[in-house]
C-alpha positions as a Markdown table, in Angstrom:
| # | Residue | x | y | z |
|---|---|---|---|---|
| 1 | Unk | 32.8 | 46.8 | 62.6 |
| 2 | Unk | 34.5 | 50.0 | 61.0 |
| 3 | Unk | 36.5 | 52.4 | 63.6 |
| 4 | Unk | 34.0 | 55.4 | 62.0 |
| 5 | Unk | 36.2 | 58.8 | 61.8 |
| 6 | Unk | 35.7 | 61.0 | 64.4 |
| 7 | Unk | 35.6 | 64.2 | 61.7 |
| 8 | Unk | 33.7 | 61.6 | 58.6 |
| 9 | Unk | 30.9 | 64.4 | 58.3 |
| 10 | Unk | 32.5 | 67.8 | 60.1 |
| 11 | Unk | 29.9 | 69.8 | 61.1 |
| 12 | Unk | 31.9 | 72.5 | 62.3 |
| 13 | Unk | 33.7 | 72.6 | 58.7 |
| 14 | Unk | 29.9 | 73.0 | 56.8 |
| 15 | Unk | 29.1 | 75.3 | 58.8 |
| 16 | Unk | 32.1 | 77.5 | 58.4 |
| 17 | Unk | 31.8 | 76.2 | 54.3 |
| 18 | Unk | 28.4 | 77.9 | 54.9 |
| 19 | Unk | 29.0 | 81.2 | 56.5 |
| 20 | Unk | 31.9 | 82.1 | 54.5 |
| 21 | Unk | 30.1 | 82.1 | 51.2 |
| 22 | Unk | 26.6 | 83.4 | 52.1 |
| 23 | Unk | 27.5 | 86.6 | 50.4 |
| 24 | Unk | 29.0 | 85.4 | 46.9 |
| 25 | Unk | 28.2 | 88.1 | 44.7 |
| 26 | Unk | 27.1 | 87.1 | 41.2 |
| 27 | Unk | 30.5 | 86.9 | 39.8 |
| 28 | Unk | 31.6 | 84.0 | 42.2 |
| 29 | Unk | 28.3 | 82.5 | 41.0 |
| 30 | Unk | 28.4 | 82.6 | 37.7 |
| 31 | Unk | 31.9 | 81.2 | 38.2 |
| 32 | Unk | 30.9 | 78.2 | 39.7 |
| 33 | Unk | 28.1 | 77.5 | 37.2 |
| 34 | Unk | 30.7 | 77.5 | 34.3 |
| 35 | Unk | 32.4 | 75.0 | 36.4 |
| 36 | Unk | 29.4 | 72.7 | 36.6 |
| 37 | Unk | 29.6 | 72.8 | 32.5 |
| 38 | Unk | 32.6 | 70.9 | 32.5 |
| 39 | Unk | 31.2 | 67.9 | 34.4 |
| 40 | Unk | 33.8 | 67.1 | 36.7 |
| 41 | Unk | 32.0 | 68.0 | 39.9 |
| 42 | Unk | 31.5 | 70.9 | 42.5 |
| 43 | Unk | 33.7 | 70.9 | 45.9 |
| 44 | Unk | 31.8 | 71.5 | 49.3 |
| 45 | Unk | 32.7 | 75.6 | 48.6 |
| 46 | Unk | 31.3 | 75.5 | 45.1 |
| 47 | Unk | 28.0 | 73.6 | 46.8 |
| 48 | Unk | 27.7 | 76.7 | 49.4 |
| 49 | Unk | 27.4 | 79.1 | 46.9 |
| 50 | Unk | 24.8 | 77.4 | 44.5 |
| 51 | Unk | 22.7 | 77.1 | 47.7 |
| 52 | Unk | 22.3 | 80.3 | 48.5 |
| 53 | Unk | 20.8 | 81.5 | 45.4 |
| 54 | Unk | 17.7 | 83.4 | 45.1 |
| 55 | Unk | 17.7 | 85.9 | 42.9 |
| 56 | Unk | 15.8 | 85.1 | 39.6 |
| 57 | Unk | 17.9 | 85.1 | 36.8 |
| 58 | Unk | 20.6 | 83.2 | 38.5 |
| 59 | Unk | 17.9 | 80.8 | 39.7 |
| 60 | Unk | 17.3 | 80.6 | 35.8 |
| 61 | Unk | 20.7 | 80.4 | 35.0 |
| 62 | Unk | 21.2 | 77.4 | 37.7 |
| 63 | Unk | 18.1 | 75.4 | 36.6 |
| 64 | Unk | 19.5 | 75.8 | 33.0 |
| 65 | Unk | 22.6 | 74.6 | 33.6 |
| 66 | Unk | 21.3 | 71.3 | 35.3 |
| 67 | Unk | 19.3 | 70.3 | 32.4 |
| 68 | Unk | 22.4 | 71.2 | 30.2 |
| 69 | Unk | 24.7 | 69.0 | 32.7 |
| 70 | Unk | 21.9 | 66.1 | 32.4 |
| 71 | Unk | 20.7 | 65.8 | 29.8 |
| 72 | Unk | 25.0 | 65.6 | 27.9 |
| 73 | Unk | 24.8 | 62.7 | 30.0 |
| 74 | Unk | 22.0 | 61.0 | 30.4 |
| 75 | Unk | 20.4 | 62.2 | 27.1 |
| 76 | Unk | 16.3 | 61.9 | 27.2 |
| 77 | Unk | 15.8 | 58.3 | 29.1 |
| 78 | Unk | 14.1 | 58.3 | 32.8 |
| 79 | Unk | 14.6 | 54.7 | 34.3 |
| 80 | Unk | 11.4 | 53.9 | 35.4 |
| 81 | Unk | 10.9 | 50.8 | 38.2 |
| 82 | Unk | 8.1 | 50.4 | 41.0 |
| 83 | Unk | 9.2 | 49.7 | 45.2 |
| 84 | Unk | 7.8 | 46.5 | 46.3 |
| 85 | Unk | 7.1 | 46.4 | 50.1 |
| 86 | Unk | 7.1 | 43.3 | 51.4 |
| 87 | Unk | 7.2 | 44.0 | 55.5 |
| 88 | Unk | 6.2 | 46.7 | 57.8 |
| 89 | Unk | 7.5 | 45.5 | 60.6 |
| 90 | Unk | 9.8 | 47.8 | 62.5 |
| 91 | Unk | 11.8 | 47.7 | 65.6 |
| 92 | Unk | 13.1 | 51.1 | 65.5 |
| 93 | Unk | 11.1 | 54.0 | 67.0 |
| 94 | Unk | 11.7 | 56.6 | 64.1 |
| 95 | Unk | 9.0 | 60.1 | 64.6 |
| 96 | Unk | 8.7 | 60.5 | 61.0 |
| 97 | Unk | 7.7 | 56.6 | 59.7 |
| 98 | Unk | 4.6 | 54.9 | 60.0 |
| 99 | Unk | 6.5 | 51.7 | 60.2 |
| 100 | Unk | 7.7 | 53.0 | 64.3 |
| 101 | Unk | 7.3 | 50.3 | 66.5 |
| 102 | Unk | 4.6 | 51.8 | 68.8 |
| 103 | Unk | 2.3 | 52.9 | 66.2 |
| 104 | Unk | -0.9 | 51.4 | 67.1 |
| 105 | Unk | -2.7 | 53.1 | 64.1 |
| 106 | Unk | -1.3 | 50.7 | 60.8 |
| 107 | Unk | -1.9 | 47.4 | 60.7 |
| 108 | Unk | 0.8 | 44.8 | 60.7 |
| 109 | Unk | 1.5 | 42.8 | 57.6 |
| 110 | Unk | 4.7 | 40.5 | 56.4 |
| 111 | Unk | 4.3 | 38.6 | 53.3 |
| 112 | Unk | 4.4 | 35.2 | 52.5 |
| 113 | Unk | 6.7 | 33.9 | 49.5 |
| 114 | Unk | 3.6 | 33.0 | 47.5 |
| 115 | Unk | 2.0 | 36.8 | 48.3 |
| 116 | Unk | 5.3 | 37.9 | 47.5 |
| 117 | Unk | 5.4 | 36.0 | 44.1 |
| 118 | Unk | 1.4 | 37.3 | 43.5 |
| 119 | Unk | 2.7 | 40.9 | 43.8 |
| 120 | Unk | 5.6 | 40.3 | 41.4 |
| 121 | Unk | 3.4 | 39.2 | 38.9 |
| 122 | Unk | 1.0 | 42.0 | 39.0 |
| 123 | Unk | 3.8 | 44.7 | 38.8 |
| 124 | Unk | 5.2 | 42.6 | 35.7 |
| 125 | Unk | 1.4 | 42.6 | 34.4 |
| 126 | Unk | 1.9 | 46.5 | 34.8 |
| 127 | Unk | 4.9 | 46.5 | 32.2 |
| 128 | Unk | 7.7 | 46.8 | 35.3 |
| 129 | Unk | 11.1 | 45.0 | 35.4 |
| 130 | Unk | 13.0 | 46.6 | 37.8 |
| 131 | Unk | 11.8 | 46.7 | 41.6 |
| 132 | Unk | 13.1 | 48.5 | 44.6 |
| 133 | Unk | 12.4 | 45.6 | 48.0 |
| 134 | Unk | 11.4 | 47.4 | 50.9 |
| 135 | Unk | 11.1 | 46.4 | 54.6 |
| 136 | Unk | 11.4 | 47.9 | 58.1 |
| 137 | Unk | 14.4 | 46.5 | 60.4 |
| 138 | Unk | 12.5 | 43.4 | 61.8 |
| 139 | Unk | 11.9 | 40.3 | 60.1 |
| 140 | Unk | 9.7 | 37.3 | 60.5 |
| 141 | Unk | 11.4 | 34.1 | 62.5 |
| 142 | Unk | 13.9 | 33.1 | 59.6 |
| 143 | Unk | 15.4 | 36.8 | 59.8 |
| 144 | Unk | 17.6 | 38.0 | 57.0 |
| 145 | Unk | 16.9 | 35.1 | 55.8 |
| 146 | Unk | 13.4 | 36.3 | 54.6 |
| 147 | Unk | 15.1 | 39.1 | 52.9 |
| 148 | Unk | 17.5 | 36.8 | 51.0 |
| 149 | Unk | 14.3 | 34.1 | 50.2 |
| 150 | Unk | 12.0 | 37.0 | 49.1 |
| 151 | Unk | 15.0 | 38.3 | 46.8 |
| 152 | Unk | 15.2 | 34.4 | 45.2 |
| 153 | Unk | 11.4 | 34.9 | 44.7 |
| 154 | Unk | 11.0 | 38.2 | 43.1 |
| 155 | Unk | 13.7 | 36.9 | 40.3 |
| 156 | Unk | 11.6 | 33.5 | 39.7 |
| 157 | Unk | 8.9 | 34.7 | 38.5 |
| 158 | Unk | 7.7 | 34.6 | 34.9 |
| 159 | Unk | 4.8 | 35.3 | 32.9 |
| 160 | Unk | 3.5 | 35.9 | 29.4 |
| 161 | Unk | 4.7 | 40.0 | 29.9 |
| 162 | Unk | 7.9 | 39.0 | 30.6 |
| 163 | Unk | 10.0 | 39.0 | 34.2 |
| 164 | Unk | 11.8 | 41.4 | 36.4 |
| 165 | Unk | 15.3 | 42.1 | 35.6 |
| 166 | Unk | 16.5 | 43.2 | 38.3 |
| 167 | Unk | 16.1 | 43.5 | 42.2 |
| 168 | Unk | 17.3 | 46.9 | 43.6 |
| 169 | Unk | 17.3 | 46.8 | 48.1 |
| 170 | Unk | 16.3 | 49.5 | 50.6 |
| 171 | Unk | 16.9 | 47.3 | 53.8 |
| 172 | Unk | 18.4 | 48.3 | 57.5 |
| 173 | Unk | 22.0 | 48.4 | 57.7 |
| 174 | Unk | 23.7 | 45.1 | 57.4 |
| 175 | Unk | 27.2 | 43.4 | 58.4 |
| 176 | Unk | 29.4 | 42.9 | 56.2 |
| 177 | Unk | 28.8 | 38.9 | 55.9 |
| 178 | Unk | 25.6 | 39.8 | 55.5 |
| 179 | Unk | 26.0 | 41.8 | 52.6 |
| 180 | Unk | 28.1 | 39.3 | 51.1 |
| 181 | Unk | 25.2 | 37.4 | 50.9 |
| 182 | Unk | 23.2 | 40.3 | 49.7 |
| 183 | Unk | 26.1 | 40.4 | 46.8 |
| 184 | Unk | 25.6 | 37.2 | 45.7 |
| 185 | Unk | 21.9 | 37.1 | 45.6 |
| 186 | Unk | 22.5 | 39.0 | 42.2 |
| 187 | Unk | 21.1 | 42.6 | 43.5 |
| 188 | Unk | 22.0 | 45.7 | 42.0 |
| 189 | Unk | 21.9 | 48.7 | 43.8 |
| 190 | Unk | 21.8 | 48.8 | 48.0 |
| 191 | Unk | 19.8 | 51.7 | 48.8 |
| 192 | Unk | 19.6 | 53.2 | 52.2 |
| 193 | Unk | 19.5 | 57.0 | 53.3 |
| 194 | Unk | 21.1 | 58.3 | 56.6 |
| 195 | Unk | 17.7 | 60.4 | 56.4 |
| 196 | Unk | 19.4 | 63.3 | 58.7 |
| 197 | Unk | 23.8 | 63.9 | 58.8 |
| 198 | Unk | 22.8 | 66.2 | 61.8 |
| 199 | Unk | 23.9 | 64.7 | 64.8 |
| 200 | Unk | 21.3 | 66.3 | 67.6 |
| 201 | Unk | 18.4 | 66.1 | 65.2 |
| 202 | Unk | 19.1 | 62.4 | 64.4 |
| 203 | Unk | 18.9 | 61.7 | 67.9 |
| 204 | Unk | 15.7 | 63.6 | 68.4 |
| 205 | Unk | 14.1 | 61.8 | 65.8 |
| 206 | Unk | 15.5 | 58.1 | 67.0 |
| 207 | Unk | 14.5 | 57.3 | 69.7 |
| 208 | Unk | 14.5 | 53.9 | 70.2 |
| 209 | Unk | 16.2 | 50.6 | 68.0 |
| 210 | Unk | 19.0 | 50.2 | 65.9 |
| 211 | Unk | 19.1 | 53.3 | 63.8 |
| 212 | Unk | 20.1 | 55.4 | 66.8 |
| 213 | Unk | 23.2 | 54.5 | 65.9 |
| 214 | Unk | 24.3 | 56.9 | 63.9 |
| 215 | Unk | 27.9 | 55.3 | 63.0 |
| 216 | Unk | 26.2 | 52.0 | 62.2 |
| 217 | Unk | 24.5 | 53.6 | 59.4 |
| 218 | Unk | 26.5 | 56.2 | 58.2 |
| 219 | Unk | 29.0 | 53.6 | 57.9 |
| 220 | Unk | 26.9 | 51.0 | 56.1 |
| 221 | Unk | 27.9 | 51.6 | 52.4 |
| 222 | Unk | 31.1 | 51.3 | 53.5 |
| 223 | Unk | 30.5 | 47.5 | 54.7 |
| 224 | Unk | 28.9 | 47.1 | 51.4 |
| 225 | Unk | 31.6 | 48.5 | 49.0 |
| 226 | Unk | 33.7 | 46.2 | 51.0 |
| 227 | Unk | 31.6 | 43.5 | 50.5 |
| 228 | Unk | 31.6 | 43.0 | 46.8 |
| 229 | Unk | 28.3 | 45.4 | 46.4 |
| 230 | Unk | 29.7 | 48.2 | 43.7 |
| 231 | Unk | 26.5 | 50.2 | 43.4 |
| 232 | Unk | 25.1 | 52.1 | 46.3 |
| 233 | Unk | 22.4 | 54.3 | 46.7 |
| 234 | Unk | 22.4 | 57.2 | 49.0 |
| 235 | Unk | 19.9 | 60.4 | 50.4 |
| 236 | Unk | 18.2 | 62.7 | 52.9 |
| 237 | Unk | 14.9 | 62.9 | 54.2 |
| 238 | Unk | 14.7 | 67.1 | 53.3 |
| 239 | Unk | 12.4 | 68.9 | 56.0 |
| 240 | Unk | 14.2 | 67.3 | 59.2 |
| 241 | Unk | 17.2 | 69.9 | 59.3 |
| 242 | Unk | 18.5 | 72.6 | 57.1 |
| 243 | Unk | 18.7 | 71.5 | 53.6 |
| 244 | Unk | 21.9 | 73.6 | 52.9 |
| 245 | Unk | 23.5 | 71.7 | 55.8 |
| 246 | Unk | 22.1 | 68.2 | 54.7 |
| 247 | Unk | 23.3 | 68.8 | 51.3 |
| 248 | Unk | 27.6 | 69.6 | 52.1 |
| 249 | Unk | 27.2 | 66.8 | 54.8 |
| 250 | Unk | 26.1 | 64.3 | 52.6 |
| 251 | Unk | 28.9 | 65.8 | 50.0 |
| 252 | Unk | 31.1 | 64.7 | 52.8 |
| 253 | Unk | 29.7 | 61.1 | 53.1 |
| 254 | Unk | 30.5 | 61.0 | 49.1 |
| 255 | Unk | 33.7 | 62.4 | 49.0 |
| 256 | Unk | 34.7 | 59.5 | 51.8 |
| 257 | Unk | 33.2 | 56.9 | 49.9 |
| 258 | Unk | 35.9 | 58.1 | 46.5 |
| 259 | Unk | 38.2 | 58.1 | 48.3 |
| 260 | Unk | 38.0 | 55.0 | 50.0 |
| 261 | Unk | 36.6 | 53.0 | 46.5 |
| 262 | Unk | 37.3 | 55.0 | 44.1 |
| 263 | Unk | 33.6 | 55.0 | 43.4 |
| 264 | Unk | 30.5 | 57.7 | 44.9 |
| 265 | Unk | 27.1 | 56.9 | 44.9 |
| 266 | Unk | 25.2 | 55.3 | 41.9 |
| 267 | Unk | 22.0 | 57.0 | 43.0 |
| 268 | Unk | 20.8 | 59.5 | 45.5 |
| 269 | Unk | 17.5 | 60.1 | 46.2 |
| 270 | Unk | 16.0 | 63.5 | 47.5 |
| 271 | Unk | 12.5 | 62.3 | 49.1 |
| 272 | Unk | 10.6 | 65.4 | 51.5 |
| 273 | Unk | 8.6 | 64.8 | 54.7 |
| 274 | Unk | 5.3 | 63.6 | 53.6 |
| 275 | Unk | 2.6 | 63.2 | 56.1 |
| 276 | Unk | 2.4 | 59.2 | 57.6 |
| 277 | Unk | 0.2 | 57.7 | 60.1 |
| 278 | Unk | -0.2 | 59.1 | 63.5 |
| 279 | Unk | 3.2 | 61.0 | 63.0 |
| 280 | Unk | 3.3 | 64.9 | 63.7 |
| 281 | Unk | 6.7 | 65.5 | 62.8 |
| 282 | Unk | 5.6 | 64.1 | 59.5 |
| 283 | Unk | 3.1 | 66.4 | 58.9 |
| 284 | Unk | 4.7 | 69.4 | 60.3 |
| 285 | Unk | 8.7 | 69.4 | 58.9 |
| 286 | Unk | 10.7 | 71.0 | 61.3 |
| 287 | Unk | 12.2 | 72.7 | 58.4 |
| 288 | Unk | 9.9 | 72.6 | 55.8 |
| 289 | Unk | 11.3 | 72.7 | 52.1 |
| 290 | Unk | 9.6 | 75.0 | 49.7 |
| 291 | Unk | 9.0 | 73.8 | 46.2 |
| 292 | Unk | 11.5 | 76.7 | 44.8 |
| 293 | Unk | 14.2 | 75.3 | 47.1 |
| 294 | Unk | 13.4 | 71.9 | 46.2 |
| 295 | Unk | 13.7 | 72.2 | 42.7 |
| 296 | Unk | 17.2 | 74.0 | 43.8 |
| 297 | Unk | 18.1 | 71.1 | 45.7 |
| 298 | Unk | 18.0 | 69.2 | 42.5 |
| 299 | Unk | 19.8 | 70.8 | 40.0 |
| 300 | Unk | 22.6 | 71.7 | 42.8 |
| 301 | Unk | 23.1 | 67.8 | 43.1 |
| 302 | Unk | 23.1 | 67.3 | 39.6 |
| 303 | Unk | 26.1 | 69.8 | 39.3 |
| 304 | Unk | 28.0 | 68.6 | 41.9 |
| 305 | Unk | 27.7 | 65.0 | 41.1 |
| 306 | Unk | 26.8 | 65.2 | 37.7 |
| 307 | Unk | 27.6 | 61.2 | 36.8 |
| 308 | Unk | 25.2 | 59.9 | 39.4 |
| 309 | Unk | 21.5 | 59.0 | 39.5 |
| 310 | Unk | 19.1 | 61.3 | 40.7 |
| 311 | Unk | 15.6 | 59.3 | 42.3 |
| 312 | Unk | 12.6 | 61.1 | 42.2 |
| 313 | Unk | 10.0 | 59.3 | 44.3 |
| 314 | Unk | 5.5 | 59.4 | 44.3 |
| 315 | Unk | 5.7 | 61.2 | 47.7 |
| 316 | Unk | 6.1 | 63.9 | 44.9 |
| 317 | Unk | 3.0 | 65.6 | 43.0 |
| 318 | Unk | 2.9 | 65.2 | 39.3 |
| 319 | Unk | 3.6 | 68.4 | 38.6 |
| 320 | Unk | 6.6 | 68.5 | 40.6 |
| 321 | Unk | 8.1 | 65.5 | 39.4 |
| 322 | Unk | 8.0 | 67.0 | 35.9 |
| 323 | Unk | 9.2 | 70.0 | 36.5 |
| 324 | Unk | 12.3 | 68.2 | 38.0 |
| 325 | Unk | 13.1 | 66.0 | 35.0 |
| 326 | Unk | 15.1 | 69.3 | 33.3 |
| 327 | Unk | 17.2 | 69.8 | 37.0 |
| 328 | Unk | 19.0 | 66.1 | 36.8 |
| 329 | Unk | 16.5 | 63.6 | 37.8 |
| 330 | Unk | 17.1 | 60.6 | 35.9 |
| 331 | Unk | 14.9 | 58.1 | 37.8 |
| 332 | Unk | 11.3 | 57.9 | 38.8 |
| 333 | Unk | 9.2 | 55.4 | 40.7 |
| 334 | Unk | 5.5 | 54.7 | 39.0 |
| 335 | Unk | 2.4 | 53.3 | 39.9 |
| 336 | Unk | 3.8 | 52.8 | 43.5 |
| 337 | Unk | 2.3 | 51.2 | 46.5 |
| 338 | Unk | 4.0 | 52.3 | 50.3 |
| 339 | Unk | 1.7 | 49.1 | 52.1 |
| 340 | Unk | 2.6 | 45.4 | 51.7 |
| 341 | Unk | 0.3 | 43.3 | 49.3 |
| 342 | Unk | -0.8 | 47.1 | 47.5 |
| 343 | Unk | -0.5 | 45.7 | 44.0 |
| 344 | Unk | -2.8 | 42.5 | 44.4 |
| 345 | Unk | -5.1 | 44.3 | 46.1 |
| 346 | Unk | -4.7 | 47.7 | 44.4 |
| 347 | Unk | -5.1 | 50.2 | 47.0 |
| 348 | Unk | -3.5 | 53.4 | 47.0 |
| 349 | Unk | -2.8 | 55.5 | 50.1 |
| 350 | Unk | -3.3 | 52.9 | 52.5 |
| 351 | Unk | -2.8 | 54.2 | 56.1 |
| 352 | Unk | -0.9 | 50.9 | 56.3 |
| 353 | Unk | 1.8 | 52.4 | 54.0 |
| 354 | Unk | 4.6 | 54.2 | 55.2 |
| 355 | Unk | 3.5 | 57.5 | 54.0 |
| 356 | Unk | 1.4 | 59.3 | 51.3 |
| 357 | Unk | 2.1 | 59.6 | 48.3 |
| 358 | Unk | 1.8 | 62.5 | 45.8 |
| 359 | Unk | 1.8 | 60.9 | 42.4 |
| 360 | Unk | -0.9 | 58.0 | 42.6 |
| 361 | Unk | -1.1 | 57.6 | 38.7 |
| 362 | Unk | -0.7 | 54.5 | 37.2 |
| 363 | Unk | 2.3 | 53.0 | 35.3 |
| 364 | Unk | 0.5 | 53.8 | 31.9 |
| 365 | Unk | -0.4 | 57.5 | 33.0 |
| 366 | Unk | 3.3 | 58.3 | 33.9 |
| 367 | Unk | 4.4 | 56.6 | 30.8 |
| 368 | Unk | 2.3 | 58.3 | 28.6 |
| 369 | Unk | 3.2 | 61.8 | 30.2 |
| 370 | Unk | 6.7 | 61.3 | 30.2 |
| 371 | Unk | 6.7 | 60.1 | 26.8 |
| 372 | Unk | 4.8 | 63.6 | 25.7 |
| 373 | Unk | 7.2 | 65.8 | 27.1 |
| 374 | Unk | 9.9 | 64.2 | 25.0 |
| 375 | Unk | 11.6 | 62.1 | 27.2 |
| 376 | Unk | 12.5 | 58.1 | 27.0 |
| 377 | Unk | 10.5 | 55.9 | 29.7 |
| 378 | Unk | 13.0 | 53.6 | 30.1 |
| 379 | Unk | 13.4 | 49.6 | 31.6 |
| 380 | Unk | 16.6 | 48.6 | 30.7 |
| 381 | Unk | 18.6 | 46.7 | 33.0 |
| 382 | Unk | 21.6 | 46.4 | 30.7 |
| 383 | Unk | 24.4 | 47.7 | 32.7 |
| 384 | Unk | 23.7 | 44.9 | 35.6 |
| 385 | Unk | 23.9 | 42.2 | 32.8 |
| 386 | Unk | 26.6 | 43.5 | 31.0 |
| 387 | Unk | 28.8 | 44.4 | 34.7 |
| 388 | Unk | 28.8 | 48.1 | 33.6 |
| 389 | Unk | 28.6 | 48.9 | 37.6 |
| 390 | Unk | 30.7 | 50.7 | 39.9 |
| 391 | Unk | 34.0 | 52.1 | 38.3 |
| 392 | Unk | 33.2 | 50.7 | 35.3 |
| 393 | Unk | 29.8 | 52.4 | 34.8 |
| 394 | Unk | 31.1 | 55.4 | 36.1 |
| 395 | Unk | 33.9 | 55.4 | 33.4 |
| 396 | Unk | 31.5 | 55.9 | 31.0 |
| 397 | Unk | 29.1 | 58.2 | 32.8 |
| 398 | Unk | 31.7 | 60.8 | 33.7 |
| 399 | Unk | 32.9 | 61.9 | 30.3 |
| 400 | Unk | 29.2 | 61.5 | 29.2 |
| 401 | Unk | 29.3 | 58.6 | 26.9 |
| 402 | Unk | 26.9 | 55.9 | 29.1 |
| 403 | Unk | 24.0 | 58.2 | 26.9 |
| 404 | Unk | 25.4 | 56.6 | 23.7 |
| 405 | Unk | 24.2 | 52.7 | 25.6 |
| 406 | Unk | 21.3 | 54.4 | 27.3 |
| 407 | Unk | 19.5 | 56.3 | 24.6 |
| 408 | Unk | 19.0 | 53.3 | 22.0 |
| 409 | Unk | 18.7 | 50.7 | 25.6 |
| 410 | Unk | 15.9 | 53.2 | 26.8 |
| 411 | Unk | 14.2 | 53.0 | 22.9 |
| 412 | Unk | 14.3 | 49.2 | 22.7 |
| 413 | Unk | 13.0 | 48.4 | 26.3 |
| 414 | Unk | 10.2 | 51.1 | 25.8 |
């Protein structure tokens, strides 16, 4: 295990980041928006200023700037893939998830291999080829085992509309032999998101399991960087502490993770506190995000990391989700299920599923929305095939060329 650095996310330092520019007149704005336009990233200072925006026109000026930022990059395309859960089992005793360990209210469900493989094949029925695996931190008998076999399963199947491409992995942190093996089941991106940097709210909010240690998964993406795994993804649960805060920690968490690869992030994703099963804290955020600030959250992380992927989940309404394409979002999820066996059986919000969801359109509506706003549904998986991941993707994402491979990709897979 990693000795974690005693100062890795500084509170004291965001804080003081924080207070010193809560007065930055619209000169030291408009300064650090013309900075965005060059693409090379915001510091933490730059960060503190964009947050504290509220006056109209440099709200405009802002949201403007991140479509500018996003779209030179990413062009039109969305990448467009559905999560597949395959466990709700959970040993941790989280106040916000469903999934908690004493929650009496869901019902239980692990699937099999061959529900696993009857799941695949309805979501490649749907038109999807790249799917995020889910599961809560507790496994049937086998272990991580399971997660490795259901992995080997996903990528077997085949059908007359085709296959999935590619296995993306949301699972609890991991060791780093573990990971290896992770590697070497031919993922692509590990996902997992700290969900809080703040220290006395993440303990308020753990209360029981693994994930009270804070270290152990803070420090996960470290293990995996180490461990062959060049594409990470990383994010917040926004509504459990200040969003201002949240946003220059996890700054922090990416700066570490350049320095020490080379490399940040190749996705973050910016999920709010929806309500879940028999969870209050779910249904009343203890610092509740309004839409504006939301939709600020966005464009400020598409400025400060402009060549990373921006997630937008379902827990998000329609409406919301499109107004966020023009900030920097640059992925969606579609058609999604939060319940094990939810595309078989074609339920929606389940009260088995870790929380609602906002968006419960099908594949085919999204599709057809996205494509009559102008943009590129996209299902390429191009850049795993090809090894354009880690530095190598991000060689051509930071001066703006990985549009020139996206754009026709996007048109081809669509």
């Amino acid at each position: 295990m990693y000795n974690v650095p005693a100062d890795f996310i500084n509170e004291q330092k965001v804080w003081q980041i924080l207070d010193a520019n809560k007065t930055a007149d619209f000169g030291r704005t408009k300064e650090v928006l013309a900075k965005a336009r060059e693409m090379k990233g915001l510091n933490l200072e730059d960060v503190a200023v964009l947050t504290n925006i509220s006056d109209p026109e440099m709200l405009s000026e802002l949201f403007n700037t991140a479509n500018e930022v996003k779209e030179t990059i990413y062009g039109k395309r969305l990448v467009v893939f559905a999560p597949l859960y395959i466990s709700n089992l959970c040993a941790n005793e989280c106040l916000y998830c469903a999934f908690r360990a004493t929650n009496k209210e869901i019902v239980r469900s692990v699937l099999s291999q061959e529900h696993i493989a009857g799941e695949v094949k309805a979501l490649i029925n749907q038109g999807q080829k790249r799917i995020l695996l889910v599961a809560g931190e507790s496994y049937p008998n086998q272990g991580f085992q399971y997660v490795l076999d259901s992995i080997k399963t996903i990528y077997s199947i085949k059908t007359d509309h085709g296959e999935v491409r590619r296995v993306n992995v949301n699972v609890a942190p991991l060791k780093t032999e573990e990971f290896k093996l992770l590697k070497d089941s031919g993922i692509g991106t590990y996902q997992i998101f700290q969900e809080t940097y703040h220290r006395e709210t993440y303990d308020k909010v753990h209360v029981a399991g693994k994930k009270r240690d804070y270290n152990w998964r803070a420090w996960s993406l470290h293990r995996a960087m180490e461990a062959g795994i060049n594409d990470v993804g990383i994010g917040v649960l926004f509504g459990l502490f200040d969003y201002r805060f949240e946003i220059l920690a996890m700054m922090q968490h990416i700066n570490e993770l350049e320095e020490k690869f080379g490399v940040g992030p190749h996705t973050i994703s910016v999920p709010r506190l929806e309500p879940a099963t028999n969870s209050n804290i779910a249904s009343h955020p203890p610092f509740p995000v309004s839409d504006i600030d939301f939709r600020k959250i966005v464009a400020i992380l598409r400025l400060a990391v402009p060549y990373t992927g921006i997630i937008m989940s379902t827990r998000e309404t329609a409406k919301m989700r499109r107004e966020t394409f023009a900030l920097g979002v640059s992925q969606i999820s579609a058609g999604s299920r939060t319940n094990p066996g939810g595309y078989e059986e074609e339920t929606e919000d389940d009260p088995s599923g870790q929380f609602s969801l906002g968006d419960h359109r099908s594949l085919d509506e999204v599709i057809r929305d996205v494509a009559s706003m102008g943009y590129i549904p996209s299902f390429c998986t191009a850049c795993y095939r090809l090894g354009r991941t880690g530095q190598d993707f991000m060689d051509l994402a930071k001066p703006g060329d990985i549009k020139l491979h996206c754009g026709p990709n996007a048109l081809s897979s669509f």
